[in-house]
C-alpha positions in Angstrom: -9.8 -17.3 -50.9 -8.6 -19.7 -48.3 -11.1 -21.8 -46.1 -10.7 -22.6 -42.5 -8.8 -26.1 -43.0 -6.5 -23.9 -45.2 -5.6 -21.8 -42.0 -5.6 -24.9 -39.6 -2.7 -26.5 -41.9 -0.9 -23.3 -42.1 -1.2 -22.5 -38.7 0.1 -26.0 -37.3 3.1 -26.3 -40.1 3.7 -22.4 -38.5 4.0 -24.3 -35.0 6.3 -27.2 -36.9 8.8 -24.6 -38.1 8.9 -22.7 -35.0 9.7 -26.3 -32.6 12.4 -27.1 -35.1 14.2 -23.8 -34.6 14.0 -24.1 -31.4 15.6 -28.0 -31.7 18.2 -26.5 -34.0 19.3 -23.8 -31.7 19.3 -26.6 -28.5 20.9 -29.2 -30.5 24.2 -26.2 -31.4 23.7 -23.8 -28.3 26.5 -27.0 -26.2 28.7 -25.8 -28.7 28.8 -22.1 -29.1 28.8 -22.5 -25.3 31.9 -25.0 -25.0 33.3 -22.4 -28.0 33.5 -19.4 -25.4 34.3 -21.4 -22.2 37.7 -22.7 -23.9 38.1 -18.6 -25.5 37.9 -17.6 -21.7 40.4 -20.7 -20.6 42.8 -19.4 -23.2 42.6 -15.7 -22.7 43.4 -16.9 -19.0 46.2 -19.3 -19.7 47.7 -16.6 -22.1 47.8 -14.5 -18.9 48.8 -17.2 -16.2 51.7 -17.7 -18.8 53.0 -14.2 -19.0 52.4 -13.5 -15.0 53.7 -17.0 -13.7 50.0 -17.8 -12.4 46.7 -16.2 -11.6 46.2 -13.6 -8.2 42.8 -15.3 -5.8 41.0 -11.9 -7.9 41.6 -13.3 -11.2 40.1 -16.7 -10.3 37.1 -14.9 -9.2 37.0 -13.6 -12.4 36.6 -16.4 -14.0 34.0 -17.5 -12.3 32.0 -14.2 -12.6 32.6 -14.0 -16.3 31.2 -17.7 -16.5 28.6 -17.4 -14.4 27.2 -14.2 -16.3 27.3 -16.2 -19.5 24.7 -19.0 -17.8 27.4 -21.5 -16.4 26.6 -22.9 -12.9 28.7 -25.2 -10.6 31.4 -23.4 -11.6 35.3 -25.1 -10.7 38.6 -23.1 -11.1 41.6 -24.7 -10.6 44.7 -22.5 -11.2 48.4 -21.9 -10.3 48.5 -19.2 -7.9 50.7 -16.4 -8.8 54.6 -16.4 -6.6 53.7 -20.3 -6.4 55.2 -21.6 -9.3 58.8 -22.1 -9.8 61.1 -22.1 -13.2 60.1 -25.6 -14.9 57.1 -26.3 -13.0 53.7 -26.6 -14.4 51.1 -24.1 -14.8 47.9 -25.8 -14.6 43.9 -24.0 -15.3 41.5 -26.3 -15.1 38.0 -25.4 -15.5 34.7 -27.0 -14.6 30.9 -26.0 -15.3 28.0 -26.8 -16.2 25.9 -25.6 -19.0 21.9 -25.8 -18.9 19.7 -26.6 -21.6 15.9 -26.2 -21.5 14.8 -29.4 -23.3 11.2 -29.5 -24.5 8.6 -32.2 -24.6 5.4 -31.9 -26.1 3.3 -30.8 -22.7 6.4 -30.1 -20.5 10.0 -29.2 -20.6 12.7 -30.2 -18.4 16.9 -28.8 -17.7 19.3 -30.7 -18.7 22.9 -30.1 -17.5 25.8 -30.4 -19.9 29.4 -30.8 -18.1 32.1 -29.1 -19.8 35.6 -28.3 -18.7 39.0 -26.7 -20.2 41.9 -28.1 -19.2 45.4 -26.8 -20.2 48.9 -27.3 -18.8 52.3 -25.9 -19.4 55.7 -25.5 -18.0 56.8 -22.1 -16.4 59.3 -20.0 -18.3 59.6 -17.0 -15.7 62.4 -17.2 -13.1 60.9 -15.7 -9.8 63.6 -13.5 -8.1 
């Protein structure tokens, strides 16, 4: 039979394990996040390479699909479709920023963590 100081230690090593989950999750949740913006960059650049840039609705779509996930300030910069000639560059650049919930011991505060994909490459379609 346990006593009440038995509970009090289990109870506040109960509140131990549960903040350092939560630090563990905070401290890998930038990556997983960084992980799925550059999937969404590439997925993109696969496309801008095979159409010779992205339409204005694609863009958008970017920006929706990142903004779903919990980016904010989200940036696209991309090669318009019919802009790019054979040779030139493709360019998708992405900017966002990710926000993670930091806690204190009596408070918690947001911090923001920039991230951006950037990726380059020549065009290999000849426009008629």
């Amino acid at each position: 039979m346990m006593d009440a100081g038995g509970y009090l230690v289990k109870g506040i090593m109960m509140i131990i394990l549960i903040l350092v989950f939560v630090a563990i999750i905070n401290l890998f949740l930038p990556f997983i996040m960084k992980a799925k913006l550059n999937d969404i960059g590439k997925e993109y650049v696969n496309l801008m390479e095979v159409e010779n840039g992205l339409t204005v609705s694609e863009k958008s779509e970017i920006l929706t699909e990142l903004t779903d996930k919990g980016f904010e300030n989200v940036t696209v910069n991309a090669s318009l479709k019919g802009t790019v000639s054979f040779k030139d560059s493709l360019v998708l650049e992405i900017i966002a920023d990710f926000p993670i919930r930091m806690f204190g011991i009596f408070s918690s505060n947001i911090n923001y963590v920039p991230m951006n994909y950037k990726q380059e490459l020549k065009s290999k379609r000849i426009e008629e």
